[in-house]
N, CA, C and O atoms as a Tinker XYZ file with bonds, in Angstrom:
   256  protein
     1  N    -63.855000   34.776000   12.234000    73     2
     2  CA   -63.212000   36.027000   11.910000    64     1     3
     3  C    -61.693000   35.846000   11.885000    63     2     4     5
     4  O    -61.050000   36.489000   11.054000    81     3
     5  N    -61.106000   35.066000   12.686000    73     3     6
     6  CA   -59.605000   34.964000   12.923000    64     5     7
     7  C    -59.185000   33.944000   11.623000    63     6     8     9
     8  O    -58.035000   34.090000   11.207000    81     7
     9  N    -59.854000   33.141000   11.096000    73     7    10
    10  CA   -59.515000   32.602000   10.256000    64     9    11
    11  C    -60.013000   33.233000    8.771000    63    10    12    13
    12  O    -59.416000   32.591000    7.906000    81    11
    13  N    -60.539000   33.848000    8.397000    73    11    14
    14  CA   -60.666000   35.310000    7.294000    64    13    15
    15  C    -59.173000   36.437000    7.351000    63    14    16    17
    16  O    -58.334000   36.650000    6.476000    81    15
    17  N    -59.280000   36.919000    8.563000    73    15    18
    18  CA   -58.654000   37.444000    8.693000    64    17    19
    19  C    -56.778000   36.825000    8.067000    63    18    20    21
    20  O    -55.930000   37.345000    7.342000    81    19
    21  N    -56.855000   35.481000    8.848000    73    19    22
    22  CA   -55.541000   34.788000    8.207000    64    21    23
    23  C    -55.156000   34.478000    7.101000    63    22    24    25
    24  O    -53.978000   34.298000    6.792000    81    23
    25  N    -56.528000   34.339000    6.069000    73    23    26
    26  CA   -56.766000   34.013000    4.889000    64    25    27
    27  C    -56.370000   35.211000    4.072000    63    26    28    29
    28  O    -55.582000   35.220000    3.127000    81    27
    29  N    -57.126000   36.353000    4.649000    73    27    30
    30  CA   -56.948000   37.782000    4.105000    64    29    31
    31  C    -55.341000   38.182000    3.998000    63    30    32    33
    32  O    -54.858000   38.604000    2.947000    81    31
    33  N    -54.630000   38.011000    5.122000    73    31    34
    34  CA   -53.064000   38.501000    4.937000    64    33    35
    35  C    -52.383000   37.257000    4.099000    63    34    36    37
    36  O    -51.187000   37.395000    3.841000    81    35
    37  N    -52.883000   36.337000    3.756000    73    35    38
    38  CA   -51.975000   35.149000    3.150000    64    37    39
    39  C    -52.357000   35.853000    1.500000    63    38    40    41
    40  O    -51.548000   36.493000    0.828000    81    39
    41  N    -53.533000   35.590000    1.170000    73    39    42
    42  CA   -53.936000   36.099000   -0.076000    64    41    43
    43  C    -53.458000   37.948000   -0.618000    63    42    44    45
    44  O    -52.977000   38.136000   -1.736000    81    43
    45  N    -53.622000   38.754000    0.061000    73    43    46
    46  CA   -53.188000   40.085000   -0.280000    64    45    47
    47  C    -51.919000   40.775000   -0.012000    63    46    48    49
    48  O    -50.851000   40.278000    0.344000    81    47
    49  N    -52.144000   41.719000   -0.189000    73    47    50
    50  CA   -50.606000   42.587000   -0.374000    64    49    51
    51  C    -50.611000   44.124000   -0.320000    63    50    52    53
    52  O    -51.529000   44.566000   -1.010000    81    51
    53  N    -50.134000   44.746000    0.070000    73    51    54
    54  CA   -49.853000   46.163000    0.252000    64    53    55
    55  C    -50.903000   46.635000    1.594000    63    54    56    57
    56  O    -50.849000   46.052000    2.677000    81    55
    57  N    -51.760000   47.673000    1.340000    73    55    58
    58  CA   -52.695000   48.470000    2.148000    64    57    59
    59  C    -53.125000   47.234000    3.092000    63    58    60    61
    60  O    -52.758000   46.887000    4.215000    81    59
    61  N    -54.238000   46.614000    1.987000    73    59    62
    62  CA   -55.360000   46.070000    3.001000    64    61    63
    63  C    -54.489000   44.544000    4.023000    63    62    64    65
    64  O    -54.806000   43.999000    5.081000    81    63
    65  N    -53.599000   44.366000    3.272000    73    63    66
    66  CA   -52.712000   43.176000    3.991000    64    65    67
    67  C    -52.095000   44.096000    5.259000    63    66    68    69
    68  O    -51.642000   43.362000    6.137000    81    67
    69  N    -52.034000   44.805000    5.408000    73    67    70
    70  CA   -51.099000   45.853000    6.571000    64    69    71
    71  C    -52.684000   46.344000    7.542000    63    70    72    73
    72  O    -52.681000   46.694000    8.722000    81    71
    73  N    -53.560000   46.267000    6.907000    73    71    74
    74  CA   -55.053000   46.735000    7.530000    64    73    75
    75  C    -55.347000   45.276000    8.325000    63    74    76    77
    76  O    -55.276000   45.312000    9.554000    81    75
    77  N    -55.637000   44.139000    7.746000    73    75    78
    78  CA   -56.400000   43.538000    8.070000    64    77    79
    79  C    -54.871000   42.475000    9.242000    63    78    80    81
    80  O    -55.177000   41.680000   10.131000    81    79
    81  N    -53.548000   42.781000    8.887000    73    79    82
    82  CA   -52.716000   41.776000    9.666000    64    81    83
    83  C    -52.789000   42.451000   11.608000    63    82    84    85
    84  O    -52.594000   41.844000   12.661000    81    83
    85  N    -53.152000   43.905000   11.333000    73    83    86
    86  CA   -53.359000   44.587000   12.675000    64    85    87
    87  C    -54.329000   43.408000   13.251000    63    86    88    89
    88  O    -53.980000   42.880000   14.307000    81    87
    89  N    -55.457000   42.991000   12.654000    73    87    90
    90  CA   -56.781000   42.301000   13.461000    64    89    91
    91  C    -56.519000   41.039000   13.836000    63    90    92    93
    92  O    -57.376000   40.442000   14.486000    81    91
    93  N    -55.242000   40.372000   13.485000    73    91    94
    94  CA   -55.270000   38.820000   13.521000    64    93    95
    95  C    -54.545000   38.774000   15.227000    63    94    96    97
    96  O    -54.436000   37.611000   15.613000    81    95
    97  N    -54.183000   39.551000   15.990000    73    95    98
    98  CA   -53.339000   38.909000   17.331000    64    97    99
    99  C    -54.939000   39.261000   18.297000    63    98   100   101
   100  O    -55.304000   38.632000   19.291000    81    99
   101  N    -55.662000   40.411000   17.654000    73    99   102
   102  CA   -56.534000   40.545000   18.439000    64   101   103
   103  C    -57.979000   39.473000   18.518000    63   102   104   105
   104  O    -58.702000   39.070000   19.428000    81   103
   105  N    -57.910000   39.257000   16.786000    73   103   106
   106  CA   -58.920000   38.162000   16.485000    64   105   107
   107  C    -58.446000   36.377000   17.536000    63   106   108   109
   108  O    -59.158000   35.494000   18.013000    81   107
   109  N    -57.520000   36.506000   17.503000    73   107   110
   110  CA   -56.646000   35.293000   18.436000    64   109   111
   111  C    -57.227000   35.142000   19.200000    63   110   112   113
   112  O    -57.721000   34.094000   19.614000    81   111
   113  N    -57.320000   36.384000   19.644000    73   111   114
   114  CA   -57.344000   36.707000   21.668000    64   113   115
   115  C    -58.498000   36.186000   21.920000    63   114   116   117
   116  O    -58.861000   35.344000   22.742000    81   115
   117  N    -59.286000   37.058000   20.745000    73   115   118
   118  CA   -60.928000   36.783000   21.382000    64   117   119
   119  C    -61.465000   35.282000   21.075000    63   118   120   121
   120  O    -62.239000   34.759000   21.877000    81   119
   121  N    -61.081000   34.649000   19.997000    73   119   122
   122  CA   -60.992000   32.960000   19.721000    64   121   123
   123  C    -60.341000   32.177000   21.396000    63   122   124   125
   124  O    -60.821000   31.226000   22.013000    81   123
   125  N    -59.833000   32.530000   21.536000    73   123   126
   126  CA   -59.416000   31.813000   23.280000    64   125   127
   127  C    -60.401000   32.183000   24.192000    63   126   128   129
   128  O    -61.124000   31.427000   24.842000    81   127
   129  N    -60.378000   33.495000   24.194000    73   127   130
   130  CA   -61.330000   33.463000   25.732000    64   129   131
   131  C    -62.836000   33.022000   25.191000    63   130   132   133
   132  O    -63.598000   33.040000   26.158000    81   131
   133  N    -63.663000   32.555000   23.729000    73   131   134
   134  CA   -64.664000   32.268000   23.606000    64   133   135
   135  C    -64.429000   31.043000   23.695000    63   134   136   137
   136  O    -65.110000   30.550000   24.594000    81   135
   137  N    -63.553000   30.054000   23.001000    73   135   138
   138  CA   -63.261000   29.026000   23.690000    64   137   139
   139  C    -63.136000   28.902000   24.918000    63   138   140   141
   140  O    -64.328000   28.647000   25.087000    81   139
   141  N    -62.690000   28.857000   26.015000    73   139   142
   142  CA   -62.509000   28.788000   27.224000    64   141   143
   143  C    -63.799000   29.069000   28.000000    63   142   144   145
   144  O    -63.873000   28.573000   29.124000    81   143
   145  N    -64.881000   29.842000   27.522000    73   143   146
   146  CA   -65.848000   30.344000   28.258000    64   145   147
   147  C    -66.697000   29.307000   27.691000    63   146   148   149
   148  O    -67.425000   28.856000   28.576000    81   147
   149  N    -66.907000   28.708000   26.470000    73   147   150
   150  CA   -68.015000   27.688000   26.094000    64   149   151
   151  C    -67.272000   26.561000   26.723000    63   150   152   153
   152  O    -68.063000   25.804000   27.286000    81   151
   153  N    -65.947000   26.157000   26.833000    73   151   154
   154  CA   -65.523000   25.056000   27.403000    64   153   155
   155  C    -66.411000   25.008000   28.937000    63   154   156   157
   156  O    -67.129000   24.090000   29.334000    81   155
   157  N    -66.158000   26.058000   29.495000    73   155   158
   158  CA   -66.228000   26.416000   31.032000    64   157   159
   159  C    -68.205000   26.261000   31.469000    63   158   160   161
   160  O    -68.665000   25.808000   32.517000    81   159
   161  N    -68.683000   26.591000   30.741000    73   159   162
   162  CA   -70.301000   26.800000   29.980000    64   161   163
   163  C    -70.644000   25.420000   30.337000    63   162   164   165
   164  O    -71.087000   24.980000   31.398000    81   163
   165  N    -70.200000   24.518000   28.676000    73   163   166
   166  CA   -70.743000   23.378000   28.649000    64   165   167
   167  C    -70.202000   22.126000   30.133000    63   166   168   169
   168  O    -70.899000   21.136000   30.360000    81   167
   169  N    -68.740000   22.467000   31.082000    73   167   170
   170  CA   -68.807000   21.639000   31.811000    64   169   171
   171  C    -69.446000   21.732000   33.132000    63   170   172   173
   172  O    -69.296000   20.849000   33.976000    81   171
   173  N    -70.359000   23.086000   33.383000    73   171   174
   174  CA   -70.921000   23.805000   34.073000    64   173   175
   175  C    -72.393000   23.227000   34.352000    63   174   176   177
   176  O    -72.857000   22.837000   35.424000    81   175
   177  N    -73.200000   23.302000   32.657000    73   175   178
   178  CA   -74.456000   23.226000   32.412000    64   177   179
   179  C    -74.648000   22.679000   31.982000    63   178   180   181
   180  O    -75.760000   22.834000   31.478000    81   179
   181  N    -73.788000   21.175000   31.545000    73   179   182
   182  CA   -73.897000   19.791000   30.864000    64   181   183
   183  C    -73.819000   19.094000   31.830000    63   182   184   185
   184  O    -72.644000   18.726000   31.864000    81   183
   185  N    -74.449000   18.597000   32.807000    73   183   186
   186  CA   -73.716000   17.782000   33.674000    64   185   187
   187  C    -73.455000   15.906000   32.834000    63   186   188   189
   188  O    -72.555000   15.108000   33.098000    81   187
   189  N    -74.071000   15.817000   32.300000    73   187   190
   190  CA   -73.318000   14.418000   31.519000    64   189   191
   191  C    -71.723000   14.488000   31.143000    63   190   192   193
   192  O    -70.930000   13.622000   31.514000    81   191
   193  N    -71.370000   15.588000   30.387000    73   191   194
   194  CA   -70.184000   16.155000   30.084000    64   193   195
   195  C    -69.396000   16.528000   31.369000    63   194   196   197
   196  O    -68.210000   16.218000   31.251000    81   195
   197  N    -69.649000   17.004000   32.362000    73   195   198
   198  CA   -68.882000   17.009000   33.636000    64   197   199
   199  C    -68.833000   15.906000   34.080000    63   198   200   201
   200  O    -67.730000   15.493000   34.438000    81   199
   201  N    -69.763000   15.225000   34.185000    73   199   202
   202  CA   -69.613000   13.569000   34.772000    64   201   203
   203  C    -68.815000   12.535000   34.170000    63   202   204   205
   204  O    -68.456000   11.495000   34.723000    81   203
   205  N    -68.526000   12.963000   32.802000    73   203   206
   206  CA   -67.480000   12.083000   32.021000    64   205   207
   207  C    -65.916000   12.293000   32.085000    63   206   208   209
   208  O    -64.947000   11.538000   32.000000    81   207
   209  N    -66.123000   13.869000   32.304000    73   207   210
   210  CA   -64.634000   14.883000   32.740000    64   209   211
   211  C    -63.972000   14.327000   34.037000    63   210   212   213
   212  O    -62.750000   14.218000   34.139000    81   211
   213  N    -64.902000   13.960000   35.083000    73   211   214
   214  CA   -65.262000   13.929000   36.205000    64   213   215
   215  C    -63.995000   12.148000   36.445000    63   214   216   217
   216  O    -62.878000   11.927000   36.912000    81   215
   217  N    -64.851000   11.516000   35.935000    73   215   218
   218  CA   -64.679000    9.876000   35.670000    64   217   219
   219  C    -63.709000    9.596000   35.328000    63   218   220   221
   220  O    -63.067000    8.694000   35.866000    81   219
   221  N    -63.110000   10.564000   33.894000    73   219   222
   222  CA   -62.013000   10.600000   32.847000    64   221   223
   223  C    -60.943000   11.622000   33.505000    63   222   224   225
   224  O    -60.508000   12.268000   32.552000    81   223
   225  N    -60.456000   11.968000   34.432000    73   223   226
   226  CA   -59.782000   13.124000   33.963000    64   225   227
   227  C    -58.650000   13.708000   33.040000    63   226   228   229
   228  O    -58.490000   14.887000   32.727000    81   227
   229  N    -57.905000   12.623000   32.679000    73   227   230
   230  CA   -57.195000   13.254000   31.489000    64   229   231
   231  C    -57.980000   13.564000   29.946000    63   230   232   233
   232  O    -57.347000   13.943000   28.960000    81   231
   233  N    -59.595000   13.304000   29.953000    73   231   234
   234  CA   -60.139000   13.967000   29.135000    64   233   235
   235  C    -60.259000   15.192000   29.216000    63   234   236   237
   236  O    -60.876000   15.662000   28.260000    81   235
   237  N    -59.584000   16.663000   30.730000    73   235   238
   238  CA   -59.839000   18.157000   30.885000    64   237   239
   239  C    -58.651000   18.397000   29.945000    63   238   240   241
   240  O    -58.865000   19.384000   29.242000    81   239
   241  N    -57.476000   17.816000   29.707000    73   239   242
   242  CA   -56.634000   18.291000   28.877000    64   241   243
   243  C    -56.860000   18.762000   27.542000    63   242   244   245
   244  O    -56.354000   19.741000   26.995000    81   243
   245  N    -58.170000   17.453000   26.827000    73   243   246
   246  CA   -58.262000   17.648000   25.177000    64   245   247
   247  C    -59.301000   18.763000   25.170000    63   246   248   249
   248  O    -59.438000   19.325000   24.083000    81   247
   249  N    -60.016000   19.166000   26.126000    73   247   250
   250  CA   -60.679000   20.651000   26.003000    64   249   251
   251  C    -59.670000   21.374000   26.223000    63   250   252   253
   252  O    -60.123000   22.509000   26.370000    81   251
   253  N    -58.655000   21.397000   26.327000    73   251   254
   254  CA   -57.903000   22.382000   26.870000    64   253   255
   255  C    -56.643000   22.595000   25.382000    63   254   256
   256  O    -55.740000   23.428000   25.452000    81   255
């Protein structure tokens, strides 16, 4: 959605560009905290993936 949305204000103009640029700080928002929650998810309920995090730790940065 956040990337439509970005597409949408790059491509248009007038009304719907002023409609749809309202949705892009909010579309942001929600792109982070779903990231962060599947990040948080998979190092939770993967334990292979925690065990590599675990081993590695400057691999928590590139999820990050």
């Amino acid at each position: 959605m956040m990337h439509g949305a970005i597409y949408v204000v790059m491509k248009t103009e007038g009304e719907l560009q002023q409609l749809v640029r309202a949705w892009i700080n909010r579309t942001i928002i929600f792109f982070i905290i779903c990231y962060a929650v599947t990040t948080m998810a998979t190092l939770l309920y993967v334990p292979p993936m925690a065990a590599r995090v675990r081993a590695n730790p400057w691999l928590f940065s590139v999820a990050w």
